[in-house]
N, C-alpha and C positions, 0 to 999 in steps of 0.2 A: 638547496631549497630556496634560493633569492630567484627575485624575478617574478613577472608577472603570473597571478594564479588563478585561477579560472574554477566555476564549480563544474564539476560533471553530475552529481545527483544529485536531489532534497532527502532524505528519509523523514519518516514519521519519529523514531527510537534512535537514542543515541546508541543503543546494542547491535542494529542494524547496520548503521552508518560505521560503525568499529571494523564488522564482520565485511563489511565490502572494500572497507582502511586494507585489510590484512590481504584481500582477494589481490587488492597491487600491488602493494609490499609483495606477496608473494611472487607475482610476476615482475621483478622489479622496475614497477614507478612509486616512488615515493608519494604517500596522498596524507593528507592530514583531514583531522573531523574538527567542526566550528560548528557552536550552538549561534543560531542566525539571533535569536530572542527569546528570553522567558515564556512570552508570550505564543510566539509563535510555533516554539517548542510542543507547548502543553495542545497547539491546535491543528498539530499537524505539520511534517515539512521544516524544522526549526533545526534540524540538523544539514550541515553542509560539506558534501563531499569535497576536497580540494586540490587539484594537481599543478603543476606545472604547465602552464598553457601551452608548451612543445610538445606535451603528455597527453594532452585532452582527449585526442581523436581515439589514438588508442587505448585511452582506459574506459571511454563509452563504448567502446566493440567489447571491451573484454566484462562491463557490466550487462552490457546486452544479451550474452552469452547464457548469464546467470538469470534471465530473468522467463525463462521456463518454466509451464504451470504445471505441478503435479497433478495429476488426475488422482481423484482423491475413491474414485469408481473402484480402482482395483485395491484401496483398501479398506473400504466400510462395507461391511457384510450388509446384504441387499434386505435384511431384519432388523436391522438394527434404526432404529424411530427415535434415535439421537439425534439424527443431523437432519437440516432440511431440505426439502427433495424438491426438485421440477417436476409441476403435474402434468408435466407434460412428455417427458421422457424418463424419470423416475430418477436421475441423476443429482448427485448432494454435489456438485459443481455448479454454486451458486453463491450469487453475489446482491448484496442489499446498496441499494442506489442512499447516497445522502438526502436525508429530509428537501425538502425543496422551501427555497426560500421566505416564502409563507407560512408554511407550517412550524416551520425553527424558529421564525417569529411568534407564532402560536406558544411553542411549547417556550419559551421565553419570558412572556407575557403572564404566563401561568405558572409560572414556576416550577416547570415540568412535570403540572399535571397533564397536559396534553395530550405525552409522550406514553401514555397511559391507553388513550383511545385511536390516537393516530395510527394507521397501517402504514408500512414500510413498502414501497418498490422493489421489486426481485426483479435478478435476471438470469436464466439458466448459461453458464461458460461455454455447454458442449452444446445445444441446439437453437440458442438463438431465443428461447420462450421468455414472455413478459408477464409477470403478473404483481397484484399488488395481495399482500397476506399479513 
């Protein structure tokens, strides 16, 4: 474990960054997890994957591997008005963009009453649709 070490991911969760620790362990490369900051921790990304820099190449193919999206289509029954849907292909394979910098300003300034009347950015995974809801 001496020797120069290099990050191969950020995770958001330190549970995350554990469960990807154990994906090279199990292939064996030894990786270790570092909280990057308190800070940075709580805002995303504050966890740090770490290998052996002889290691790197190969433990980003073998993260890459892992980073497959479930279709989430073939298990939420097409009734079911839980989850939220693209109006445009009817698919709950959607993703909310981050406030855009103005707005997070906004709901800051207010003290997140903003966050109240503010609409969020969508985007559908499987066809590409934009909308804002």
């Amino acid at each position: 474990m001496s020797g120069p070490r290099e990050t191969v991911r950020t995770f958001r969760s330190e549970a995350e960054a554990h469960l990807a620790r154990s994906t090279l362990d199990a292939q064996g490369i030894p990786a270790t997890v570092h909280r990057y900051s308190r800070y940075r921790a709580m805002s995303g990304g504050g966890y740090l994957l770490k290998v052996a820099a002889c290691d790197a190449r190969e433990a980003r193919a073998i993260l890459g591997e892992l980073d497959t999206e479930v279709d989430m289509d073939e298990y939420v029954d097409s009734d079911d008005a839980s989850y939220r849907r693209c109006p445009a292909c009817n698919s709950v394979n959607v993703k909310a963009y981050p406030l855009q910098r103005n707005r997070a300003l906004l709901s800051v300034l207010t003290l997140g009453l903003a966050l109240a009347f503010l609409k969020r950015d969508w985007r559908c995974t499987k066809c590409g649709h934009e909308w804002r809801a």
